[in-house]
C-alpha positions as CSV (number, residue, x, y, z in Angstrom):
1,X,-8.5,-18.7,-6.2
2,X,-11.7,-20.1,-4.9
3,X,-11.1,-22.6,-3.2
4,X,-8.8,-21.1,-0.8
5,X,-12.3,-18.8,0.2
6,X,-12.0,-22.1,2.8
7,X,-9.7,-20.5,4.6
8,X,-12.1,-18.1,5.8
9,X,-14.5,-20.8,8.3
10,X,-11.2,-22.5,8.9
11,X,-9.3,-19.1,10.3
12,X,-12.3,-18.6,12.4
13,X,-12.3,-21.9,13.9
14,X,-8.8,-22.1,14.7
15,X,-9.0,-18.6,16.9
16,X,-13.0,-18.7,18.4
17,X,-12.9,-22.4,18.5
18,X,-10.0,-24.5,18.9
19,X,-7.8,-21.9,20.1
20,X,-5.0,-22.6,17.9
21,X,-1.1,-21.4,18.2
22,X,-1.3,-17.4,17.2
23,X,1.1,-18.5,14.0
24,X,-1.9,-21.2,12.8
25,X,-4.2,-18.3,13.2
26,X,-2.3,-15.6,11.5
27,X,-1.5,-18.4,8.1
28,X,-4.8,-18.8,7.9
29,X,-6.5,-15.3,8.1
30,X,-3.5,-14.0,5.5
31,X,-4.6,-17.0,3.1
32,X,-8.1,-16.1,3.4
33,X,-7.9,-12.3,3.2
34,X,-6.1,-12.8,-1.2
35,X,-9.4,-14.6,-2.6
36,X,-11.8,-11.9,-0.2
37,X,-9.3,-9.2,-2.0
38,X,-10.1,-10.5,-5.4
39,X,-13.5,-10.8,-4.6
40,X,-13.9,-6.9,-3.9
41,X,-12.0,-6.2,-7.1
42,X,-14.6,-8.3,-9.2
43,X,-17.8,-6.5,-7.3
44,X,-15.8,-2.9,-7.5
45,X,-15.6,-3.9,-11.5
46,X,-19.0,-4.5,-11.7
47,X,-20.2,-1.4,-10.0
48,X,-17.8,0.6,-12.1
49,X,-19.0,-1.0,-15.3
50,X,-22.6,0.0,-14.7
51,X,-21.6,3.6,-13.5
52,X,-19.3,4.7,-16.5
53,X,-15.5,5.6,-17.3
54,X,-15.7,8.7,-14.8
55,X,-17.2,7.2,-12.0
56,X,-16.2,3.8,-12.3
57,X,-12.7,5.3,-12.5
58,X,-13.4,7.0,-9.0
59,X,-15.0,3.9,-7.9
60,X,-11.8,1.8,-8.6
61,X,-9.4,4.2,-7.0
62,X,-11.5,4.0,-3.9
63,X,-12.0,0.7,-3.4
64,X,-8.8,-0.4,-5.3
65,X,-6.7,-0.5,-1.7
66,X,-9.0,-1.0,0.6
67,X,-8.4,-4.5,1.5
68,X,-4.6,-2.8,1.9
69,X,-6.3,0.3,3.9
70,X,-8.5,-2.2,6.5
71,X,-5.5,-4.5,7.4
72,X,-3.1,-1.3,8.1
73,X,-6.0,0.0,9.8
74,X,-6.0,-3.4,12.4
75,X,-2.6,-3.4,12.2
76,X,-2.4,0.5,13.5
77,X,-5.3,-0.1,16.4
78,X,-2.7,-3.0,17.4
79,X,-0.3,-0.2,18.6
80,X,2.6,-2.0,15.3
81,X,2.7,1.6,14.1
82,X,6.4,0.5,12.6
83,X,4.6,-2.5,10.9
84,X,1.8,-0.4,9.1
85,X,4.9,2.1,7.9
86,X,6.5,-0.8,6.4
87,X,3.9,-2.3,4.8
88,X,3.3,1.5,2.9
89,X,7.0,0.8,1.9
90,X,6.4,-2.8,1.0
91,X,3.3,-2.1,-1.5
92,X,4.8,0.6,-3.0
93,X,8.3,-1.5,-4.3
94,X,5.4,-4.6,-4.8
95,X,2.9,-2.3,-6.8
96,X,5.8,-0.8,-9.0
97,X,8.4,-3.9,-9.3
98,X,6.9,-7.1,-8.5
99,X,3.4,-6.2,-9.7
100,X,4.9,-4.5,-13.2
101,X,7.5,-7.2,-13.3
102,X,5.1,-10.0,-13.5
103,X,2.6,-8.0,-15.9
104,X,5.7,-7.7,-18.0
105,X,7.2,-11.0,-17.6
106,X,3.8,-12.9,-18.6
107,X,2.8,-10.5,-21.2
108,X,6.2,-11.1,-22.8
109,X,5.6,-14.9,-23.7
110,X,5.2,-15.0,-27.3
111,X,6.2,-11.6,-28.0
112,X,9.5,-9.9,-28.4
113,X,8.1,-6.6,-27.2
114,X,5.4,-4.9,-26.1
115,X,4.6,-1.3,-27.1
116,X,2.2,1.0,-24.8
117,X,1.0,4.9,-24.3
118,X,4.7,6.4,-23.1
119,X,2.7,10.2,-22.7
120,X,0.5,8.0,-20.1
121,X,3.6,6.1,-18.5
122,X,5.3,9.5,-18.5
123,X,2.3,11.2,-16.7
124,X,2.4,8.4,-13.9
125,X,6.3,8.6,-13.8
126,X,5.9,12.1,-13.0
127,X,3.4,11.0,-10.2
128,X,6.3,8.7,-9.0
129,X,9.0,11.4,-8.9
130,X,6.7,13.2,-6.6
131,X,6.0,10.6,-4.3
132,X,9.5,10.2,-3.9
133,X,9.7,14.0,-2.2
134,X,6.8,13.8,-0.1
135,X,8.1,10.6,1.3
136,X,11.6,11.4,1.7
137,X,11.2,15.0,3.1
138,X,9.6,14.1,6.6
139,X,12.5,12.1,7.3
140,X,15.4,14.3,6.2
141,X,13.1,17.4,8.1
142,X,13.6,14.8,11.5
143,X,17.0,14.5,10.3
144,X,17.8,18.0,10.0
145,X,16.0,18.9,13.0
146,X,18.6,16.2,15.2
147,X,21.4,19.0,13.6
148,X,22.7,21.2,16.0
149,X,21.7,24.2,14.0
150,X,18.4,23.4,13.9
151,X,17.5,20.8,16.8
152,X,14.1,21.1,18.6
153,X,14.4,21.6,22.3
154,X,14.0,18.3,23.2
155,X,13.0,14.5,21.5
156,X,9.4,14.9,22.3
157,X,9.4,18.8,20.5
158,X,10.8,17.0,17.9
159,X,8.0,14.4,17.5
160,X,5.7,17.3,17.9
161,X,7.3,18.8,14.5
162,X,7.5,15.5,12.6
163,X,3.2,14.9,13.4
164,X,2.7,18.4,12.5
165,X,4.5,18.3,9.2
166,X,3.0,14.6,8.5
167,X,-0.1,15.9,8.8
168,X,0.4,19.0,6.4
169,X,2.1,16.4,3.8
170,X,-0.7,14.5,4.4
171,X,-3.8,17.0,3.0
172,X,-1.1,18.5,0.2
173,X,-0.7,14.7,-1.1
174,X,-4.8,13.9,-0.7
175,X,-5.5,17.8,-2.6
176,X,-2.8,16.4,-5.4
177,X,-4.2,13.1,-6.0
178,X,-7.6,14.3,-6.3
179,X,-6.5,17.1,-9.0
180,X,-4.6,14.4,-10.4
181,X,-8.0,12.8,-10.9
182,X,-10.4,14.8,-12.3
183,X,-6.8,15.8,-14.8
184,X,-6.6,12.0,-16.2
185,X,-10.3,11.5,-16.2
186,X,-12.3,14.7,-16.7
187,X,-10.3,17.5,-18.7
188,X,-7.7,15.5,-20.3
189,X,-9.5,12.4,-20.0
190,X,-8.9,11.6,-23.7
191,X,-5.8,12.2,-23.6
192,X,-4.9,9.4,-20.7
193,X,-7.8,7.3,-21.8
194,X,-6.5,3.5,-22.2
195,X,-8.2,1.0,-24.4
196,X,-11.4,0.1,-22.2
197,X,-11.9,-3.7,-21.6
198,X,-15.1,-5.4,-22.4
199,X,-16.5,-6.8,-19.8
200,X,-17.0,-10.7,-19.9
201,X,-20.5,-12.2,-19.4
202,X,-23.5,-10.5,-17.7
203,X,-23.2,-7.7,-15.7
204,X,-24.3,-8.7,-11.9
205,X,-27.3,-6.7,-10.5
206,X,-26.7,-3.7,-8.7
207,X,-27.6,-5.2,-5.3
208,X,-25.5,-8.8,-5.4
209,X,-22.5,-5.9,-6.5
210,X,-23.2,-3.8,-3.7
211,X,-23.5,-6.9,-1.4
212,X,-20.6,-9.0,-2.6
213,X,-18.6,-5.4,-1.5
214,X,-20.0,-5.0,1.6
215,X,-19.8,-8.6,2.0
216,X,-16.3,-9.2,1.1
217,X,-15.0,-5.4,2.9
218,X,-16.5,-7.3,6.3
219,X,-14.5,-10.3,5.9
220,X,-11.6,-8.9,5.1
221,X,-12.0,-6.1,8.6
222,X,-12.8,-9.8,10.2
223,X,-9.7,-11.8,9.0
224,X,-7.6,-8.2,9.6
225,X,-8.5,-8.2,13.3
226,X,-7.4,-11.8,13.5
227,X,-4.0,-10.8,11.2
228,X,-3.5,-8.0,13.9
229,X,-3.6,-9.6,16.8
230,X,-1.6,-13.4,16.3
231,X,1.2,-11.0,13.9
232,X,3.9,-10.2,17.2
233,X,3.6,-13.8,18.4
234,X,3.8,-14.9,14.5
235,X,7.0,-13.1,14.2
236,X,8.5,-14.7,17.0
237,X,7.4,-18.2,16.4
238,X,8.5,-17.9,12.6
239,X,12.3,-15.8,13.8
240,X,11.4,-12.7,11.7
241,X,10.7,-9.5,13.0
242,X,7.3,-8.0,12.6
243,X,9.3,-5.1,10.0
244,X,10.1,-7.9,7.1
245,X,5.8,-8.9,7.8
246,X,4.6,-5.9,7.1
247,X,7.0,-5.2,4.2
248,X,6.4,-8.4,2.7
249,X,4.0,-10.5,3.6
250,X,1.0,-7.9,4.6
251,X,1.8,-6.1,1.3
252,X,2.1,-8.9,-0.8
253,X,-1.1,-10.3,0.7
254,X,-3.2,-6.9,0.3
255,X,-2.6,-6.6,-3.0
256,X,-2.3,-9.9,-4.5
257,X,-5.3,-9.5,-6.7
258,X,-4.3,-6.0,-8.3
259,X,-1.4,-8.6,-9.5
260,X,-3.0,-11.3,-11.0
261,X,-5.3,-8.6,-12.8
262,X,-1.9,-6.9,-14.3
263,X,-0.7,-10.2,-15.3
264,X,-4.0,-11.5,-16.7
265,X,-4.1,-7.9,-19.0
266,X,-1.0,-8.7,-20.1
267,X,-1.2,-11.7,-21.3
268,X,-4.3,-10.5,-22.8
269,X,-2.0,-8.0,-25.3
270,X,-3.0,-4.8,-22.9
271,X,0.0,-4.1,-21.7
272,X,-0.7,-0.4,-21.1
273,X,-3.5,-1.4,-18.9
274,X,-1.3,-3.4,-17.0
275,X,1.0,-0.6,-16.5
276,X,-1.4,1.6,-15.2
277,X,-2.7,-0.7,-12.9
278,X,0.8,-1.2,-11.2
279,X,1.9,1.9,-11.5
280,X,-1.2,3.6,-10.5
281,X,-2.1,1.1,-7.1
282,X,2.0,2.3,-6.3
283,X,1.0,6.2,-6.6
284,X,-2.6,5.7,-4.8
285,X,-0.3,3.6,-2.1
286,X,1.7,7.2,-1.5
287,X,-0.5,10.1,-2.2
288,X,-3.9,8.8,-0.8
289,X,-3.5,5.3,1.1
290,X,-0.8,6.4,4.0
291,X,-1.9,10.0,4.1
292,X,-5.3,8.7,4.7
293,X,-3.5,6.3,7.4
294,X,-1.7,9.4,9.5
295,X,-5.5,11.5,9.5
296,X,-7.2,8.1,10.7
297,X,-4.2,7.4,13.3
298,X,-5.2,10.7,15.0
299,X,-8.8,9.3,14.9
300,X,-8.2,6.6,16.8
301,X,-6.0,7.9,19.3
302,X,-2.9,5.9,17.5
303,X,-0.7,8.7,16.0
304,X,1.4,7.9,13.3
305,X,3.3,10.5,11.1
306,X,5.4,9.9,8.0
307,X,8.9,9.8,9.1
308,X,10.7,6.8,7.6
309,X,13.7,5.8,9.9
310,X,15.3,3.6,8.1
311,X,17.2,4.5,4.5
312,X,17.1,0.9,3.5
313,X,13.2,2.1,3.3
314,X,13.6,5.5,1.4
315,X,16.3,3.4,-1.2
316,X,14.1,1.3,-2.2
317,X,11.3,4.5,-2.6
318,X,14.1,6.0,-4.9
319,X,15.0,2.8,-6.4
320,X,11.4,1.9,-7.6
321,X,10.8,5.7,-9.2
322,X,14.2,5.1,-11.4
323,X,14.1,1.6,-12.2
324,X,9.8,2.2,-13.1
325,X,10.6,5.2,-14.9
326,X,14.1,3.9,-17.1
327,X,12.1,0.9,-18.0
328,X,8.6,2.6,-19.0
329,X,10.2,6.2,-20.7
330,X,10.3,4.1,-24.1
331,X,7.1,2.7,-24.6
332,X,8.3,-0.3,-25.2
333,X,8.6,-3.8,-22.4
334,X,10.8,-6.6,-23.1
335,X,10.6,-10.0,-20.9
336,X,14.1,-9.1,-19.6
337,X,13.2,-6.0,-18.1
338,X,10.6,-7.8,-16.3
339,X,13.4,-9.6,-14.9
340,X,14.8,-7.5,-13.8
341,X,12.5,-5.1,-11.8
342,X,11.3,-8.8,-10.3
343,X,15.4,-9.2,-9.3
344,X,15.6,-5.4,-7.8
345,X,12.2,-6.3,-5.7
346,X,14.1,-9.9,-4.7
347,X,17.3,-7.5,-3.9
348,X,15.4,-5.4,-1.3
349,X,13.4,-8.7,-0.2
350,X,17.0,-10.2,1.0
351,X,17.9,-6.6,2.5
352,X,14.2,-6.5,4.4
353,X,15.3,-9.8,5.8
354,X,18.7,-9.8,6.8
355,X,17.7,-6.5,8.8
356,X,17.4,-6.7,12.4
357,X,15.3,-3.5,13.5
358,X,15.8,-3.0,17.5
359,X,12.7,-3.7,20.2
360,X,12.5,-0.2,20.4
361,X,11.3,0.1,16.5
362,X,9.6,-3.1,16.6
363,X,7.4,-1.2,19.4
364,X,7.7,2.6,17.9
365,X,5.4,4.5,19.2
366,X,2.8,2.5,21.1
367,X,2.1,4.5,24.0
368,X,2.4,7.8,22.4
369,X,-0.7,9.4,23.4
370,X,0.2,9.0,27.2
371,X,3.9,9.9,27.4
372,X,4.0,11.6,24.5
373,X,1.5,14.0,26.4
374,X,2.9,14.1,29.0
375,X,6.4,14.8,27.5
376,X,4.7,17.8,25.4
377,X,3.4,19.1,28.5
378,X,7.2,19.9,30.0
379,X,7.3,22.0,26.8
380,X,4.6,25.3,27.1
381,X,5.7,27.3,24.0
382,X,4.8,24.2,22.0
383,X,0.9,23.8,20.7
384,X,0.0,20.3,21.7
385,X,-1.5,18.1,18.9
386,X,-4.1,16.1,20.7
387,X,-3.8,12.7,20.5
């Protein structure tokens, strides 16, 4: 995974110096972004090994998505507030069936089946149920608020509801996954604790750890700026719409390492660890990474709220909590069911594709702050949310 670290000189030589095609530019800085991910995985390890189970536990699921976090984050200040939604959709149905798959599939080589913790799998199942709620109820509140029992006086008002539920979703989701924490590793901590890995070879100092991270989280904000602003003319150039990106590609690309970490624990016998690495990154995806985006969109003056349009999204939310949760209840993994949460990934993969979202999505929400003020103004009864 080295060597394509090349990519990184190369990406920044195609856009600074030879002012390459947008599509050249955006290949490039999505290439160099996987090994800069893995990177920042290794130096988060390091840091975590030094610090203990409790803190390196809280170290992980800070820094495990924020490679994920910085390109949604570039993406977002780009205006693609469409693109940053689907890529929340495409990690979590990555995290939980191409990421498990994988772990399961390569783990499975050799062995007719693999047994793990099912009270652990059934605590993160749970986890999964409940993402499933807080990601479906913003869009069946917009749907139910387009009723004519319930409609808002006008689109805008409307809007105005959906940001101010997002935003309340938003802190109950953050407040749950931070109980959720100090439950699996403080009080019940031996309970959920999984066989810890010993780490290979000599720890790195504290200050080449510290600097690798800061190194690597630089790069990656570098090669996300460059991502951001070649991905509409990318799109165009390679006849897909900016939607199947996001979902796929970004997603993929963000968090390719957390995959090759499941796999390589699986293959290493440590199934469970695999498991709770997929499954986890999915839940930290839903209850802290896109809350975390709609607070920071308000930030930087690019509101987003949680509202997924499209049910070809919320299906494959549902689809990953039922599939995850009928395959892990057991404790016990065959190859085939690795097959087939990799084929119900490749399902929704064709479905992202085939789907042709209208210039009006592709462009959701852009300029929100100024006519969405201005809209909001028409309506005096109605508390503005600032932008």
């Amino acid at each position: 995974m080295n060597l394509l670290l090349v990519f990184i000189p190369i990406s920044l030589l195609l856009e600074y110096v030879f002012h390459a095609p947008p599509l050249w530019v955006f290949g490039a800085a999505t290439v160099a972004i996987i090994p800069l991910a893995d990177w920042l995985r290794k130096a988060t390890e390091q840091v975590a090994a030094r610090a203990g189970q409790t803190i390196g536990g809280l170290l992980n699921v800070t820094f495990g998505n924020l490679a994920e976090l910085i390109i949604a984050i570039f993406v977002l200040l780009g205006g693609n507030v469409a693109v940053v939604k689907a890529q929340i959709t495409g990690s979590i149905i990555g995290n939980g069936l191409l990421g498990l798959g994988l772990a399961i599939l390569i783990g499975s080589f050799g062995r007719s089946r693999q047994k793990f913790s099912g009270e652990n799998a059934g605590q993160l199942n749970s986890m999964l149920f409940l993402v499933v709620v807080a990601l479906l109820l913003p869009a069946l509140f917009d749907l139910t608020e387009r009723l004519p029992a319930f409609a808002a006086g006008s689109a805008a008002a409307r809007t105005n509801l959906d940001e101010y539920l997002s935003l309340g979703v938003a802190v109950v989701l953050i407040l749950v996954y931070g109980l959720n924490l100090v439950y699996t590793l403080v009080t019940h901590k031996d309970v959920f604790a999984l066989e810890e890995e010993e780490h290979q070879g000599t720890l790195w100092p504290v200050w080449q750890a510290a600097a690798v991270l800061l190194g690597a989280t630089a790069l990656i904000a570098l090669e996300s700026e460059l991502l951001s602003g070649a991905l509409d003319e990318s799109s165009t150039a390679l006849g897909l719409s900016p939607f199947f990106l996001g979902i796929i590609v970004l997603a993929v690309v963000g968090n390719f390492a957390e995959y090759i970490a499941g796999s390589y624990f699986a293959r290493q016998g440590k199934i469970g660890l695999a498991i709770n690495i997929a499954i986890g990154a999915t839940i930290q995806v839903a209850l802290f990474t896109a809350p975390l985006l709609v607070i920071i969109s308000y930030l930087i003056g690019k509101p987003m709220n949680l509202v997924f349009s499209s049910p070809l999204e919320l299906v494959a939310i549902v689809a990953v909590a039922l599939i995850v949760t009928t395959v892990t209840k057991d404790g016990e993994a065959t190859w085939f069911e690795g097959v087939m949460l990799i084929a119900v990934y490749l399902l929704l993969g064709l479905a992202f594709y085939f789907v042709t979202p209208s210039e009006e999505t592709r462009t959701q929400r852009r300029d929100w702050p100024a006519q969405g003020a201005m809209h909001l103004q028409e309506q005096p009864g109605l508390p503005l949310i600032p932008a």
